[in-house]
C-alpha positions in Angstrom: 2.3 14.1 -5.8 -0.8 15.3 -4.6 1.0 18.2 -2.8 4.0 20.3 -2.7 5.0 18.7 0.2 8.1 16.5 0.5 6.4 13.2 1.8 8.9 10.2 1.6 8.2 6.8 -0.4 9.0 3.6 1.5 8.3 0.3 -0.7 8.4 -1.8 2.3 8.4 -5.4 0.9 8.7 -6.4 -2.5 6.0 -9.0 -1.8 3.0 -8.6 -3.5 0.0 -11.7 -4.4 -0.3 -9.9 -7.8 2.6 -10.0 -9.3 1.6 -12.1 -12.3 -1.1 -10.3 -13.3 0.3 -6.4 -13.4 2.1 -6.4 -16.4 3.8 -2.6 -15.6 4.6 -3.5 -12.2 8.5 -1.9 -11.8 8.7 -4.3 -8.4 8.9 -7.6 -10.1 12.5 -6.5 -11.5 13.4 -5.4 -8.0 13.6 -8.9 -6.5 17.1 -9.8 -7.5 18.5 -6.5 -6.3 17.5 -5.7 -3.0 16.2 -7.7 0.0 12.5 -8.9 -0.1 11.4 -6.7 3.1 13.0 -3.6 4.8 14.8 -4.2 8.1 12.4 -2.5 10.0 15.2 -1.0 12.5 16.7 0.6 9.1 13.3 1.6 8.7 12.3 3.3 11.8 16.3 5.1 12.0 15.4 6.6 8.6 12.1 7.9 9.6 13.5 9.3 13.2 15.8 11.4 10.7 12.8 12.6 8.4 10.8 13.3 12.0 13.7 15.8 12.9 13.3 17.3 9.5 9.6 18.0 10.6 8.4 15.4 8.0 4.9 14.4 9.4 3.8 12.0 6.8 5.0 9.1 4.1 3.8 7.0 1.6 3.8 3.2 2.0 4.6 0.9 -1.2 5.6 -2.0 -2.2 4.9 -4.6 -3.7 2.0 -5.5 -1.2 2.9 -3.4 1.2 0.1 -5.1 3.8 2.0 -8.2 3.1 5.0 -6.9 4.8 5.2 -9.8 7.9 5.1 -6.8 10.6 3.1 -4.4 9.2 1.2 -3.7 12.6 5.3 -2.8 14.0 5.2 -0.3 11.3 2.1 1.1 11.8 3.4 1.2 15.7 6.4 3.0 15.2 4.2 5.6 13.2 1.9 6.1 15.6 4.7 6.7 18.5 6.2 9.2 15.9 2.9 11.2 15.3 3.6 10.8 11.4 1.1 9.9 9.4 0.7 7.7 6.2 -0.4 7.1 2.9 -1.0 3.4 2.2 -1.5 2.2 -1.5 -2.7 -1.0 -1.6 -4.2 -3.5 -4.6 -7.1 -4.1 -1.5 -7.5 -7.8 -1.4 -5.5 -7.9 2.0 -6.9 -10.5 4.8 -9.4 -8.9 7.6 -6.6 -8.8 10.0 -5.7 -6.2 8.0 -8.7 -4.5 7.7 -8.7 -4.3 11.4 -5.4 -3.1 11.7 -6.4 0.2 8.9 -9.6 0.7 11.1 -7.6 0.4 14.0 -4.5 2.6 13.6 -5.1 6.3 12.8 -1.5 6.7 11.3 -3.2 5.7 8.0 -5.2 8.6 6.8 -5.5 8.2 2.9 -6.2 4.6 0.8 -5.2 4.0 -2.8 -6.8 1.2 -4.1 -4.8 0.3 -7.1 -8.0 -1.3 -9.4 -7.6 -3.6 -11.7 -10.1 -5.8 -13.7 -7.9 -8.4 -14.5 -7.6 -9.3 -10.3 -10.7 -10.4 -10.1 -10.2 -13.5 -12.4 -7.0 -14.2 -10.5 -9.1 -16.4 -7.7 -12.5 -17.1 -6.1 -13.3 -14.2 -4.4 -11.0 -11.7 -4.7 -13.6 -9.1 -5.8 -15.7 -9.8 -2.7 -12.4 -9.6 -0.7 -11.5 -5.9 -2.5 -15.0 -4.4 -2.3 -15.5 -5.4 1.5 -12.0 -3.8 2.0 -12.8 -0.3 0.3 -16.1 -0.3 2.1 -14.3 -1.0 5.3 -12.0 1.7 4.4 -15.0 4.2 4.0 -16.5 3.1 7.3 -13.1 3.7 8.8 -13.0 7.5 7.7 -9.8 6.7 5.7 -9.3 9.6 2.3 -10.1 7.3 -0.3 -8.4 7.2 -3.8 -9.5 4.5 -6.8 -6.3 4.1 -8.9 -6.6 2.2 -12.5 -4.1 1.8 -14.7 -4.8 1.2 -18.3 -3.0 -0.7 -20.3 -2.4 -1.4 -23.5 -5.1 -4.3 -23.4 -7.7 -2.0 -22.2 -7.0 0.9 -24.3 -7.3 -1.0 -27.3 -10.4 -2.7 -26.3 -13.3 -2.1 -28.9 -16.3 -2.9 -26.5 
């Protein structure tokens, strides 16, 4: 937590374009236990309940949680409710996106979860990350560059 402040977690969908190459990733397991994407009624009763208990701000997981197929209905309903979020994100999401972050004001703070290993995953997904955090900055969105180690990278000798 960055705070002391109670600020719900909502992993949103368990989709996510990366799941092959994050080898800690607790989501993967998920998939056979829960449904692939929160029923976004479910959702927006649960946050009406946290709104009366003068929560004004919640994290957004997932997976991918861009790749959640009405993410512009949750940033909606967070907007009508005046509570703000914190998205984290691996940042290769599509423009559409990018517009929607710039757009919506509900989304305060960005952690880009960084990870080498993405950009060998396909052409362009560095370009597509970069362009994203820069967009981000341009946006005025709190930035935050999160990159996990693992045991590959801490036992690198270069």
């Amino acid at each position: 937590m960055l705070d002391d402040k109670f600020v719900p977690q909502f992993n949103i969908t368990l989709k996510c374009n990366m799941y092959h190459i994050c080898q800690y990733c607790y989501v993967k397991e998920q998939g056979s236990k829960f449904p692939e994407n929160v029923d976004i009624r479910g959702f927006e009763t649960l946050l009406n309940w946290f709104s009366m208990l003068g929560v004004d701000e919640i994290i957004l997981l997932g997976g991918e949680p861009t790749l959640y197929p009405d993410f512009e209905g949750i940033l909606r309903i967070l907007e009508k409710r005046g509570i703000y979020c914190r998205l984290f994100s691996n940042g290769t999401y599509s423009r559409k996106i990018e517009e929607l972050i710039s757009e919506y004001g509900c989304i305060r703070t960005i952690f880009f979860h960084y990870d080498e290993s993405y950009f060998n995953h396909s052409e362009g997904i560095r370009e597509k990350f970069f362009r994203n955090l820069e967009g981000a900055f341009k946006a005025n969105k709190k930035l935050w560059l999160r990159w996990n180690i693992n045991r590959l990278d801490a036992d690198s000798t270069k």
